[in-house]
C-alpha positions in Angstrom: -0.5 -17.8 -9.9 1.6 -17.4 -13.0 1.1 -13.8 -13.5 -1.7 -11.5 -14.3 -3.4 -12.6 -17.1 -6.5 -14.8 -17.2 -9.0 -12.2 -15.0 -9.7 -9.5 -12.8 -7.3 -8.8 -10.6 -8.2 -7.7 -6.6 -5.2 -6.8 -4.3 -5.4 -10.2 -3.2 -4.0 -12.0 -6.4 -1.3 -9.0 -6.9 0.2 -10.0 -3.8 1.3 -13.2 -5.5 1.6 -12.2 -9.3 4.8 -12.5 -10.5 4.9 -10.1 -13.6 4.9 -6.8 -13.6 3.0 -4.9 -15.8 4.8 -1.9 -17.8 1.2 -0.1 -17.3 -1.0 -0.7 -14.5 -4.4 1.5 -13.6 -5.4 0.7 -9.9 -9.1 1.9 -9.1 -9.5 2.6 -5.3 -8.8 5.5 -3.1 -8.3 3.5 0.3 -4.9 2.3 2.3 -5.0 -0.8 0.2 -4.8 1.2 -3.6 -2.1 3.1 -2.2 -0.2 0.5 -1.2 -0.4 -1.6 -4.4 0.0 1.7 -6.1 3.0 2.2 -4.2 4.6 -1.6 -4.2 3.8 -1.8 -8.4 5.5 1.7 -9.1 8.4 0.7 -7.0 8.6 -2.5 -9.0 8.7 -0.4 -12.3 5.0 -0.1 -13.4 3.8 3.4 -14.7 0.9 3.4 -12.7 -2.7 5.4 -12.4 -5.1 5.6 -9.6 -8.5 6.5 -10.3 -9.9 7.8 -6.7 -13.9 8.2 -6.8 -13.6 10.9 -4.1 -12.3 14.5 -4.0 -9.0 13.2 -1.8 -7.5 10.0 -0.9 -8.2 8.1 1.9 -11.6 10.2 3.3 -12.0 8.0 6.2 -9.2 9.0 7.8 -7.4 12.4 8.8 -7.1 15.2 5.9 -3.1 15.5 6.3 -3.0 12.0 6.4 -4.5 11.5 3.0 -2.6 14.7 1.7 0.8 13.2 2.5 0.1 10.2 1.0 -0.7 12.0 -2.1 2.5 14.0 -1.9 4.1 10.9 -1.2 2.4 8.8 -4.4 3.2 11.4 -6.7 6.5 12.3 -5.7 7.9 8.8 -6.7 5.5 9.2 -10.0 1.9 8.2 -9.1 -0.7 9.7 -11.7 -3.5 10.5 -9.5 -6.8 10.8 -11.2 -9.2 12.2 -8.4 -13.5 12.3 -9.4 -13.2 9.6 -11.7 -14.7 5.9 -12.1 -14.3 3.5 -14.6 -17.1 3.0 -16.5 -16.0 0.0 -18.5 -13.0 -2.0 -18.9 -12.2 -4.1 -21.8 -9.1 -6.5 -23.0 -8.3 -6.5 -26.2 -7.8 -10.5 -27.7 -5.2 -9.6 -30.3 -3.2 -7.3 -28.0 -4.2 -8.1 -24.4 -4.1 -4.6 -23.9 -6.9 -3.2 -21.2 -8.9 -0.3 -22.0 -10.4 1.5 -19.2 -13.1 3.9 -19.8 -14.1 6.7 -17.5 -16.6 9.0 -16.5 -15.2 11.9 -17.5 -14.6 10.1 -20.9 -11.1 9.1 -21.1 -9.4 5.9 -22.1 -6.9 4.8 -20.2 -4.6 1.6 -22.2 -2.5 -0.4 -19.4 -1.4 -3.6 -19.1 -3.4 -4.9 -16.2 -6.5 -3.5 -13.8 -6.5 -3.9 -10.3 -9.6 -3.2 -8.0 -8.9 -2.6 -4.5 -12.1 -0.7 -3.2 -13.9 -0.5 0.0 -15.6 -3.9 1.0 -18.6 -2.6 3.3 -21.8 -4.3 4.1 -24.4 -2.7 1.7 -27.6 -4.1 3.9 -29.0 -1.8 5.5 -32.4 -1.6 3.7 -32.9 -4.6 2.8 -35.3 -6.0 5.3 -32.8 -8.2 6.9 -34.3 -7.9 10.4 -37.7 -9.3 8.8 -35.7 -12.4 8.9 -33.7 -12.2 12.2 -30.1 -11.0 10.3 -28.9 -7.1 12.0 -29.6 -4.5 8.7 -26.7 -2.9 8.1 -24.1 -5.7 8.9 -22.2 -8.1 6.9 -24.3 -11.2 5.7 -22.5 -14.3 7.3 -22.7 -17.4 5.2 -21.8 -21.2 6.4 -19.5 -23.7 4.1 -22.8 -24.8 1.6 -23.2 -20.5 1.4 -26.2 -20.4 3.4 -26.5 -17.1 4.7 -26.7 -17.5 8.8 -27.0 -15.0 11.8 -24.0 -15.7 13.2 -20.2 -15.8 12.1 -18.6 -18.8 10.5 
């Protein structure tokens, strides 16, 4: 990958970008925002995080997440905490991003990255109607054919 133009961006691509953006809004409150949040400031970005939650990383420990916070904004981390984006928009002139949130701001950055949660989000849809476990990830084979087992 040539940079970060051209698309969304997931933590996956930034791994392998190789431009820094001056601006750079990550949305996600997990392990894997903080650590892009981390590795992009230390690279020079200003960066945002816009955590859904009321602290960062809820699945774990309390402290933990609180000295990860002290830790995020001590080397310059805006932390944005009960926010989501709403909308996010490039503009075609400027390539600026625009991202919109909730509470109504407008954040302008360079470049968007999404690292949220991935969880299974099956657990009312009738799955066991079909022989699949409700609740668990939906397995799919090379041609995407959802199966009941792995691979």
């Amino acid at each position: 990958m040539a940079g970060w133009r051209g698309g969304a961006r997931t933590y996956r691509q930034a791994t392998t970008a190789d431009v820094v953006p001056g601006r750079l809004v990550v949305i996600g409150g997990g392990a894997v925002a903080c650590e892009m949040a981390t590795a992009r400031r230390s690279l020079g970005s200003s960066v945002t995080l816009l955590v859904r939650d009321q602290a960062q990383l809820t699945g774990w420990e309390p402290c933990a997440g609180e000295e990860v916070v002290r830790g995020l904004t001590a080397i310059g981390v805006a932390i944005r905490f009960e926010v989501s984006a709403t909308r996010v928009a490039r503009d075609d002139t400027t390539h600026a991003v625009t991202v919109e949130t909730d509470d109504g701001a407008a954040l302008v950055c360079g470049e968007v990255l999404v690292a949220l949660a991935r969880r299974p989000r099956t657990a009312d849809l009738g799955l066991e109607a079909v022989g699949l476990a409700a609740g668990d990830w939906l397995h799919a084979d090379d041609s995407c054919r959802v199966t009941a087992r792995r691979g």
